[in-house]
DSSP file (Angstrom, degrees, kcal/mol; ACC not computed):
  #  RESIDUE AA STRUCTURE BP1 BP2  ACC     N-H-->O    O-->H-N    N-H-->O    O-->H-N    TCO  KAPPA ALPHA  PHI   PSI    X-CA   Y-CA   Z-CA
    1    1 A X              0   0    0      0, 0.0    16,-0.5     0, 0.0     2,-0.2   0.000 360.0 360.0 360.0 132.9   36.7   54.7   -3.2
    2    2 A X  E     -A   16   0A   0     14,-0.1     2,-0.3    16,-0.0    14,-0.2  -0.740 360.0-158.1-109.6-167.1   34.9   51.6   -4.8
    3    3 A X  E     -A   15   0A   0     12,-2.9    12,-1.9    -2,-0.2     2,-0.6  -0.978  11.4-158.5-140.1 140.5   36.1   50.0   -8.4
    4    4 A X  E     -A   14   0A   0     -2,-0.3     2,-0.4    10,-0.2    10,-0.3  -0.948  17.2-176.6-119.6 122.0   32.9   47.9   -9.8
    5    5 A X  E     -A   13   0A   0      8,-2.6     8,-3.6    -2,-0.6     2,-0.3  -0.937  26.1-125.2-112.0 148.4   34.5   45.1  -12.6
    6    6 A X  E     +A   12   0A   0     -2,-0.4     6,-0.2     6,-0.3     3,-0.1  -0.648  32.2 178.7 -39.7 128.9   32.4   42.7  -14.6
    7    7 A X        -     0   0    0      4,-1.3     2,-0.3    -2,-0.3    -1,-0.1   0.294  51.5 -20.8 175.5-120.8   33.6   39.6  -14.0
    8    8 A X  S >  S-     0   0    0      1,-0.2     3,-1.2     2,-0.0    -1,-0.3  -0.633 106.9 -38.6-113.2 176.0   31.8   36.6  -15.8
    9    9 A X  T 3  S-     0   0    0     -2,-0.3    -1,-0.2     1,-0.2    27,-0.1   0.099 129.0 -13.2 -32.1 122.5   28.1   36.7  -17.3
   10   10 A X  T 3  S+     0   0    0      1,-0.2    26,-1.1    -3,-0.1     2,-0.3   0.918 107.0 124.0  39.5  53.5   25.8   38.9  -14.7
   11   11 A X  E <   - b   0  36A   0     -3,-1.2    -4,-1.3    24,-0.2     2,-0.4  -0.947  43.7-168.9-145.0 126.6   28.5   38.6  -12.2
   12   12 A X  E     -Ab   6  37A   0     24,-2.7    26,-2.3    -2,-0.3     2,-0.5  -0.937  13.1-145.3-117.4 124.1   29.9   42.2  -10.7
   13   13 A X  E     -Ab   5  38A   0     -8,-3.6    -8,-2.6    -2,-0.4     2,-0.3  -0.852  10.0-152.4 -93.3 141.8   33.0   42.4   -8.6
   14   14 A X  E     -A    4   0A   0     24,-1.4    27,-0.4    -2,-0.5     2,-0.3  -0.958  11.9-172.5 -93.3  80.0   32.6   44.9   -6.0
   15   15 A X  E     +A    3   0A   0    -12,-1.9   -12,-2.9    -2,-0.3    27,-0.2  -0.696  52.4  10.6-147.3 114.1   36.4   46.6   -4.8
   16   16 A X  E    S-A    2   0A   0     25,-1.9     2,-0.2    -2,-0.3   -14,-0.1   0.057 102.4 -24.9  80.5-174.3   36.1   49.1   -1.7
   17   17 A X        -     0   0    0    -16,-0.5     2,-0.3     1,-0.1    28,-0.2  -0.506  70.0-104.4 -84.0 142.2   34.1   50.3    0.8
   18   18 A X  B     -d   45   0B   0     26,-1.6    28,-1.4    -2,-0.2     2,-0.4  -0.314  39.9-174.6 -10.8  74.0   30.0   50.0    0.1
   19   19 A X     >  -     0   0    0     -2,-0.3     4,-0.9    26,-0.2     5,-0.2  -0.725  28.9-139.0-106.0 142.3   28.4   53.4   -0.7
   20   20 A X  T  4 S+     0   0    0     -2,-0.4     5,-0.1     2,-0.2    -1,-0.1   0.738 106.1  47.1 -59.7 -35.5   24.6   54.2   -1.2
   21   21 A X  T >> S+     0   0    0      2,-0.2     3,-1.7     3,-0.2     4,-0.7   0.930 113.5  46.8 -79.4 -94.6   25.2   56.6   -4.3
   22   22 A X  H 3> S+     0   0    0      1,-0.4     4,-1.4     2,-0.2    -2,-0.2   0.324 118.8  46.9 -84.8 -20.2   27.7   53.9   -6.1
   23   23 A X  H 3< S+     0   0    0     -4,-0.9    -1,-0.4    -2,-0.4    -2,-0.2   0.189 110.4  45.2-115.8   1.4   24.7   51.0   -5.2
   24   24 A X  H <> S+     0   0    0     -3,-1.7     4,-2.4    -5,-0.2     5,-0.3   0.547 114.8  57.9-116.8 -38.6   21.4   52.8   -6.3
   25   25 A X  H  X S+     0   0    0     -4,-0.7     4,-1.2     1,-0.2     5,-0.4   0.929 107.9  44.3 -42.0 -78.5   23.8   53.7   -9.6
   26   26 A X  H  X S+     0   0    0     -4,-1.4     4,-1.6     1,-0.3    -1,-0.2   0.759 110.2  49.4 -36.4 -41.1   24.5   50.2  -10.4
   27   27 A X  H >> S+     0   0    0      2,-0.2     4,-3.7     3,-0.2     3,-1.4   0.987 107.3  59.5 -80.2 -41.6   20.9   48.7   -9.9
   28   28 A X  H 3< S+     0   0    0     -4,-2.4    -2,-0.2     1,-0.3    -1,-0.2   0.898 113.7  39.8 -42.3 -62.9   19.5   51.7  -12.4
   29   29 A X  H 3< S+     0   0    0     -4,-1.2    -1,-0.3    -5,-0.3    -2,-0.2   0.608 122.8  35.8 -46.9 -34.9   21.8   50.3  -14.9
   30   30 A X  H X< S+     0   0    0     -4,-1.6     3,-1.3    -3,-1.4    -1,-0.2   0.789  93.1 174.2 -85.2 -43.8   21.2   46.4  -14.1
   31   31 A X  T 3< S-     0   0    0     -4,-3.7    -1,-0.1     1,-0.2    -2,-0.1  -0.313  72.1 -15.6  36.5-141.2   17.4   47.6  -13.4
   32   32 A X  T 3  S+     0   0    0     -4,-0.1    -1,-0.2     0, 0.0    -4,-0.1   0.273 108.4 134.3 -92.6  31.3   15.1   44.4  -12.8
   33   33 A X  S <  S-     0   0    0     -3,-1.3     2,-0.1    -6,-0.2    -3,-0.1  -0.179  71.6-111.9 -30.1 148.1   18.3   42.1  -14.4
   34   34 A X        +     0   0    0     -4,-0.1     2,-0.3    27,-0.1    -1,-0.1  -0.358  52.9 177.8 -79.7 174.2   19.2   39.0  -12.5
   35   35 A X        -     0   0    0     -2,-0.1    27,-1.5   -26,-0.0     2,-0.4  -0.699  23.6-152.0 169.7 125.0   23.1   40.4  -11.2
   36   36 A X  E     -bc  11  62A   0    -26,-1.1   -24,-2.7    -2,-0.3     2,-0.6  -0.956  12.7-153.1 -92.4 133.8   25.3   38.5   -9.1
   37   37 A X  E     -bc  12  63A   0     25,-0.8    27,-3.8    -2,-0.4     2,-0.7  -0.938   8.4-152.2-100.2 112.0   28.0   40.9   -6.6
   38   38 A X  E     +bc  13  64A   0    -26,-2.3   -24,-1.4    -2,-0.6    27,-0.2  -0.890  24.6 169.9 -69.8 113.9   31.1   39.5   -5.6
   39   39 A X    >   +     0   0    0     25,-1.4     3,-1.1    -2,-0.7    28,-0.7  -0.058  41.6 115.3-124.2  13.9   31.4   41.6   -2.4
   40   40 A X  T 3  S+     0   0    0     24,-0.5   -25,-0.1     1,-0.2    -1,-0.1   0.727  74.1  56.8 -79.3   2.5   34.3   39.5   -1.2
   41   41 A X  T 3  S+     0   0    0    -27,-0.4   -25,-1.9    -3,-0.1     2,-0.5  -0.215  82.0 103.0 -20.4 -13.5   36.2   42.8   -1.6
   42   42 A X    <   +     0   0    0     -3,-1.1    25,-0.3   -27,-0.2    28,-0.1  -0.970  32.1 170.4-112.3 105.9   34.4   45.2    0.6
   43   43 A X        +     0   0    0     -2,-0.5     2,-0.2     1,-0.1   -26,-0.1   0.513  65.0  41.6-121.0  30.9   35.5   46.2    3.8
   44   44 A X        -     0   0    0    -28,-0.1   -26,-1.6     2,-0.0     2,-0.2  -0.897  60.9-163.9-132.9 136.5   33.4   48.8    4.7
   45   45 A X  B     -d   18   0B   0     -2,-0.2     2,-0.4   -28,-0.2   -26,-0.2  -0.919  19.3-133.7-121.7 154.2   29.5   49.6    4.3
   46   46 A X     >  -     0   0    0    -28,-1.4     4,-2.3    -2,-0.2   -28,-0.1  -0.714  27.7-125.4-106.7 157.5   27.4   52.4    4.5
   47   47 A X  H  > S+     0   0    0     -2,-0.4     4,-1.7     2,-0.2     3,-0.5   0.998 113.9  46.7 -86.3 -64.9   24.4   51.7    6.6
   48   48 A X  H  > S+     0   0    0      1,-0.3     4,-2.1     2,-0.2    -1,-0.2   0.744 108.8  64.2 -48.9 -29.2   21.7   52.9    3.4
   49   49 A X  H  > S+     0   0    0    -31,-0.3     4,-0.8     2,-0.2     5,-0.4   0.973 106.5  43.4 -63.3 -54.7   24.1   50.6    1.2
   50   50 A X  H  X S+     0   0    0     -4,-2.3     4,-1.0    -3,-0.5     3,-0.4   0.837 105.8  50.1 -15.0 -80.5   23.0   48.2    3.1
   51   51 A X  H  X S+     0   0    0     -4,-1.7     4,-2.9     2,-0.2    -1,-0.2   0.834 105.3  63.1 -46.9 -45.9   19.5   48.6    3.4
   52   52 A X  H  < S+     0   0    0     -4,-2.1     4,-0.4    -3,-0.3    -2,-0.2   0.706 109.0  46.8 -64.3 -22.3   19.4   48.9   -0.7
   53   53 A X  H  < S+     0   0    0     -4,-0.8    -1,-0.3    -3,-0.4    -2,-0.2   0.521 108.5  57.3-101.8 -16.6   20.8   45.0   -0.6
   54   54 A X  H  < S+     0   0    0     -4,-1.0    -2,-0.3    -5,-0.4     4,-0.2   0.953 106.2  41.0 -73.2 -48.7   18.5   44.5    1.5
   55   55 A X  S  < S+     0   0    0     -4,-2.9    -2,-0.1     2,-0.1    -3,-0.1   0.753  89.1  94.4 -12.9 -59.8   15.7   45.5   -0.4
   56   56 A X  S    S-     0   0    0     -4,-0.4     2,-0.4     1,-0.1     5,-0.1  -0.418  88.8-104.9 -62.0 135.4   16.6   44.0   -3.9
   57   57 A X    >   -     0   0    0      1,-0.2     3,-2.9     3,-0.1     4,-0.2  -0.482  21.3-123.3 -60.1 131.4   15.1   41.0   -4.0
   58   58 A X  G >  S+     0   0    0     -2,-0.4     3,-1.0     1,-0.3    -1,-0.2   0.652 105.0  54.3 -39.4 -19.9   16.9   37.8   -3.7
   59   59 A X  G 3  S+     0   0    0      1,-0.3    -1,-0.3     3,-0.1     3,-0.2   0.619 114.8  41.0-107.1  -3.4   16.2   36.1   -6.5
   60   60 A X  G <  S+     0   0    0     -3,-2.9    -1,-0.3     1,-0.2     2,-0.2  -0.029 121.1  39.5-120.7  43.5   17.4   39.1   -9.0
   61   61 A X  S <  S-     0   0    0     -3,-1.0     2,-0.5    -4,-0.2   -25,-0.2  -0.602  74.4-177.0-154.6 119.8   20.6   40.2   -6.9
   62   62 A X  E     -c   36   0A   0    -27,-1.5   -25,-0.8    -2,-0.2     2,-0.3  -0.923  20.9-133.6-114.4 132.3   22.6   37.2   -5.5
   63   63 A X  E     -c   37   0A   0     -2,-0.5     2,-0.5   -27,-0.2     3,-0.4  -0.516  22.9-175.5-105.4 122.8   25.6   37.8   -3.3
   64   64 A X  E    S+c   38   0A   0    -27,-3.8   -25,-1.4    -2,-0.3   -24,-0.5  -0.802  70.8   9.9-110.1 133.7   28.9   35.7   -4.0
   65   65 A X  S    S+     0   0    0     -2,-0.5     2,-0.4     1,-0.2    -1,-0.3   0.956  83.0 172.3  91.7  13.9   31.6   36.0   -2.0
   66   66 A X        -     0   0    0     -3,-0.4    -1,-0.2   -28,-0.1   -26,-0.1  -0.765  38.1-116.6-124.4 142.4   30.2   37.9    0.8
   67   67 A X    >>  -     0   0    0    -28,-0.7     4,-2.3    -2,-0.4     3,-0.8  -0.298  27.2-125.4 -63.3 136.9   32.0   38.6    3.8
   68   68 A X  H 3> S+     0   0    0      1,-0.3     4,-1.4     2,-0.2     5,-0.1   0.614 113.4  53.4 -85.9 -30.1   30.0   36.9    6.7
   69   69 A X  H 3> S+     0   0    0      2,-0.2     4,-1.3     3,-0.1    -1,-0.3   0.898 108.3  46.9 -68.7 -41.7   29.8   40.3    8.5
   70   70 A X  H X> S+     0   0    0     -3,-0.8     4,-2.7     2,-0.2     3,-0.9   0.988 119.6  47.1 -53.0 -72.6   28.3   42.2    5.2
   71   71 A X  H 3< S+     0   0    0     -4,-2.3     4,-0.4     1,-0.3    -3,-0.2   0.688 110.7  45.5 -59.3 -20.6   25.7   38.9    5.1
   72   72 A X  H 3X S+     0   0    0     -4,-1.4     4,-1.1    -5,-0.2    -1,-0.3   0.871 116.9  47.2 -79.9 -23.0   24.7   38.8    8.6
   73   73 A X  H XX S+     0   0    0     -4,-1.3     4,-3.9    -3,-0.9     3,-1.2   0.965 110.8  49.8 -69.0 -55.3   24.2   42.9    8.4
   74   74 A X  H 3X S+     0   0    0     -4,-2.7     4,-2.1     1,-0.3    -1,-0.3   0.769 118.1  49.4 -79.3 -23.7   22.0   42.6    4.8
   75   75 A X  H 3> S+     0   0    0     -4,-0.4     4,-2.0     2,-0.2    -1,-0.3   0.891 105.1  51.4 -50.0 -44.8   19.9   39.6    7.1
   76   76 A X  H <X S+     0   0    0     -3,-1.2     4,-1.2    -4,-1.1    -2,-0.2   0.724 109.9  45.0-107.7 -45.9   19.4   41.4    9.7
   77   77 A X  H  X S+     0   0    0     -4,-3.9     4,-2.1     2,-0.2     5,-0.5   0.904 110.7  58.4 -61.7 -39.2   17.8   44.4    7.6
   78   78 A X  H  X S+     0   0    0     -4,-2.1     4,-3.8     1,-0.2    -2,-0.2   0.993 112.4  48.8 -43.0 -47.3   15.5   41.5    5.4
   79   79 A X  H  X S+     0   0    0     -4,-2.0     4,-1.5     1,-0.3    -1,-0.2   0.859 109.7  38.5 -49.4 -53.3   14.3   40.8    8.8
   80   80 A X  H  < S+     0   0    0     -4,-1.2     4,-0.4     2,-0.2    -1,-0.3   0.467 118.4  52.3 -95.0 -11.5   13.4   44.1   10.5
   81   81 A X  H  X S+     0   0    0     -4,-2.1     4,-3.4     2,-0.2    -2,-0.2   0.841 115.0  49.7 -60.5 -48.2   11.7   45.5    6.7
   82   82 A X  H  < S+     0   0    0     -4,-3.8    -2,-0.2    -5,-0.5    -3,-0.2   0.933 114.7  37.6 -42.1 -57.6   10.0   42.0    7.2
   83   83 A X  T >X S+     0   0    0     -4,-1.5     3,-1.5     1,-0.3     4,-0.6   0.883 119.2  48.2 -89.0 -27.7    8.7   42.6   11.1
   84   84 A X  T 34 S+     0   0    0     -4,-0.4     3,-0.5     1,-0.3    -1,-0.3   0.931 108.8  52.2 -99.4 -17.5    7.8   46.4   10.6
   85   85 A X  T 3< S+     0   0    0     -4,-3.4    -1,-0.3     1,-0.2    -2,-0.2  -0.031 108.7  57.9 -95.6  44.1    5.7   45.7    7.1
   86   86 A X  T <4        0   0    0     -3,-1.5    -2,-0.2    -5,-0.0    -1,-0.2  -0.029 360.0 360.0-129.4   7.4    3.8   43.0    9.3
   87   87 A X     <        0   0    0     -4,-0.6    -2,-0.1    -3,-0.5    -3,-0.1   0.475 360.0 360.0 -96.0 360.0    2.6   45.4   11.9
């Protein structure tokens, strides 16, 4: 189950574990908005939830709060999108 709250101006708190469905909803809604996620709240991820924060660009999603495991994961996908659209 997640809970998604509003929190202060373009800032989304993020409550339960990280689901693909619950994370392509939210950016249709934000669309190309700036949005910050408080993810400090999540302790579980889905591997496509992932990838989908990994995607968004940084400078319209920034992650506050986020658990150092979550941040190395959402790196670690920038990275390997990075190396396979430079072969």
């Amino acid at each position: 189950m997640i809970r998604i709250e509003g929190s202060t101006e373009g800032c989304v708190r993020v409550i339960g574990s990280l689901k693909e469905a619950v994370m392509k909803r939210l950016f249709d809604i934000v669309g190309a908005e700036r949005v910050a996620l408080d993810l400090s709240e999540v302790p579980e991820a889905e591997a496509a939830a992932v990838r989908l924060l990994a995607q968004r660009p940084p400078g319209l999603c920034q992650l506050v709060c986020c658990p150092k495991w979550l941040a190395f994961w959402i790196e670690q996908e920038r990275r390997r999108a990075g190396s396979e659209s430079g072969t």
